[in-house]
N, C-alpha and C positions, 0 to 999 in steps of 0.2 A: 571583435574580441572573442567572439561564439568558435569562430574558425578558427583561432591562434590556439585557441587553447583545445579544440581537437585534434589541430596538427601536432600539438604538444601528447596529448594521450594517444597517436596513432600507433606506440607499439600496442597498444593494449586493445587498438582497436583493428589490429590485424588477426587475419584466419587463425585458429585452432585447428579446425579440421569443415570437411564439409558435411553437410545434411541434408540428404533429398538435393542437392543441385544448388543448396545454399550454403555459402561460406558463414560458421558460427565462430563467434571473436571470442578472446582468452577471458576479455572483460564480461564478457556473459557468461559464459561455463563458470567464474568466480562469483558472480551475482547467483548464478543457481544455487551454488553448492550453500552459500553465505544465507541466503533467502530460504531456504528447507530449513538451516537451523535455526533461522529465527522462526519460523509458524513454529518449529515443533517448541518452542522456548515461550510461545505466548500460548500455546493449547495448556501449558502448565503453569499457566502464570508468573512465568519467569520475568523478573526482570531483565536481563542479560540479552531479551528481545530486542529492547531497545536500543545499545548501541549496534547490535549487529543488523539493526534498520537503518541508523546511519549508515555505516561501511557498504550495504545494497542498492541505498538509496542516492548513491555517491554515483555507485558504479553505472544503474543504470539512468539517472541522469546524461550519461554522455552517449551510452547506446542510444538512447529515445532523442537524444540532438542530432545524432551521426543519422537517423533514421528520419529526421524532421517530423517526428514525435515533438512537438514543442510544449502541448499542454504538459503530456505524461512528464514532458522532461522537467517543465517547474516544478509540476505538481513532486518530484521529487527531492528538489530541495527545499523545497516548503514541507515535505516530509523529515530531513534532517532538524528544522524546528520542531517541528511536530513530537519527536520520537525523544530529544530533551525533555519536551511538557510530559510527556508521559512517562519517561521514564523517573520522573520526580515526582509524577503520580502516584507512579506503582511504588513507592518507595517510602514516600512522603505525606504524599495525599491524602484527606479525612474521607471521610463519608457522608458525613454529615456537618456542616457549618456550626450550627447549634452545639456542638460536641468533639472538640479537636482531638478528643483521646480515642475517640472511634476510629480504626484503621480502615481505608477503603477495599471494599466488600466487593466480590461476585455477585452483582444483584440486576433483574428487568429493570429496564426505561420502563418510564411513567408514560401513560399514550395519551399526555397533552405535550411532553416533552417532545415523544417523538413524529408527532403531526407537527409540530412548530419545525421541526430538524429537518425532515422531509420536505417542507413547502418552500424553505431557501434553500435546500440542495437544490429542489427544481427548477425556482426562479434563476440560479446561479448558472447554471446550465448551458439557454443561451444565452446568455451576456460573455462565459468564458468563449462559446463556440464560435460569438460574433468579434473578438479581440483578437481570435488564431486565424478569423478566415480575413481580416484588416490587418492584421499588423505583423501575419509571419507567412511564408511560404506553405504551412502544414497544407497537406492533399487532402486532407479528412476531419475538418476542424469540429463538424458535430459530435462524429464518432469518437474521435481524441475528447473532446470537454466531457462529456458522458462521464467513462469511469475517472479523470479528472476528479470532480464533482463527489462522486461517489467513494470513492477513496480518502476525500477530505472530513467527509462524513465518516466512515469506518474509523478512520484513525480516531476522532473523539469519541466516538462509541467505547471503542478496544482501552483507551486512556482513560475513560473513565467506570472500566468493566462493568460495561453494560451486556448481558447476554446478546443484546440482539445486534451487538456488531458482526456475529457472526454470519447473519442473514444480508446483514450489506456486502460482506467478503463474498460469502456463493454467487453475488450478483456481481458485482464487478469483477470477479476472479473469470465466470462464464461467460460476461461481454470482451475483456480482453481477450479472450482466444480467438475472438473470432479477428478482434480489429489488428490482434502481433501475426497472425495466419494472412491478413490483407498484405502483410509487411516484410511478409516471408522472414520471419525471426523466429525460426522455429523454435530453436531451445526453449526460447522464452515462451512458446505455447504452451510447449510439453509442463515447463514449469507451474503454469497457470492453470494447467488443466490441474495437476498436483492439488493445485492450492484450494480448487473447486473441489476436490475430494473433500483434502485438511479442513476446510472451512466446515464441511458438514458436521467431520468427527470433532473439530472442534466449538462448536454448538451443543451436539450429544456431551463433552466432556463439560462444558461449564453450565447446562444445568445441573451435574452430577457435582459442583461447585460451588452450586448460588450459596453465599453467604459466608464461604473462605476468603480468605487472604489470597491464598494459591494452593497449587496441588499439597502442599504441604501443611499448611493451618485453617 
């Protein structure tokens, strides 16, 4: 089924142009451009992040299959739910249980919350990196489960604007360059290196935040 339906997206998974010696596809050069305006739409609190995490989350799905990326690759449609939840968050979401008229705030994790958050991202780890190195072809199944893992975390962080998602993005945005660079997917580095930047400014931007809605209230 994996196959049919990337023989089915092989226009999109044909050349663009090349890079350093490597062929980069249409379907990447569209996830970059798509992906820069979603981080700059969540450094503001935008809503609007979220479905343009879908439509990124889409595209590179089939890169990271084409690439036998299989963690990254679920982990991105399990980002397409993800990016629902939140964006019903950001939209919908309270703050507070006790208080549905409070609208969900810019505000720190509580650090019993985030040792409890930490210690199943970790245990979760190898159990994803033991299911890719049994039950799929991936060359790299620890290195793939890693930001897997970490990325599953940031997203409920980011959904439930927490500051310190930002700290989990600087780390999985600077372990992906290294493992899209094993993979020679350049675009996709450059992008990530990007996003290792974005992530810091966007840390600096939402303590200058805590306690808004968004950039705007």
């Amino acid at each position: 089924m994996l196959q049919s339906l990337l023989a089915l997206a092989h226009p999109l998974l044909a050349p663009a142009f090349t890079a350093w010696g490597v062929a980069v596809t249409w379907i990447e050069v569209a996830a970059f451009v798509v992906s820069l305006w979603m981080v700059g739409c969540e450094m503001r609190v935008h809503p609007l992040a979220w479905p343009l995490a879908m439509l990124s989350s889409l595209a590179y799905a089939l890169l990271f299959a084409d690439s036998k990326l299989y963690g990254e690759a679920s982990l991105q449609l399990f980002f397409v739910a993800m990016s629902a939840w939140g964006w019903w968050q950001w939209r919908r979401g309270r703050g507070r249980a006790d208080d549905p008229g409070v609208a969900l705030r810019v505000h720190a994790l509580p650090r019993r919350t985030g040792l409890v958050a930490l210690a199943l991202t970790l245990a979760a780890w190898p159990l994803l990196a033991a299911v890719l190195a049994c039950c799929t072809d991936s060359t790299v199944p620890w290195l793939d489960a890693l930001p897997t893992v970490g990325s599953i975390l940031g997203t409920w962080l980011l959904g439930r604007k927490f500051i310190e998602n930002w700290w989990t993005w600087i780390a999985v945005n600077a372990f992906s360059v290294v493992l899209f660079g094993y993979k020679q997917l350049w675009l996709t580095v450059i992008l990530y290196a990007i996003f290792t930047v974005l992530s810091v400014a966007g840390l600096s931007a939402w303590r200058g935040l805590r306690g808004h809605v968004d950039a705007r209230h």
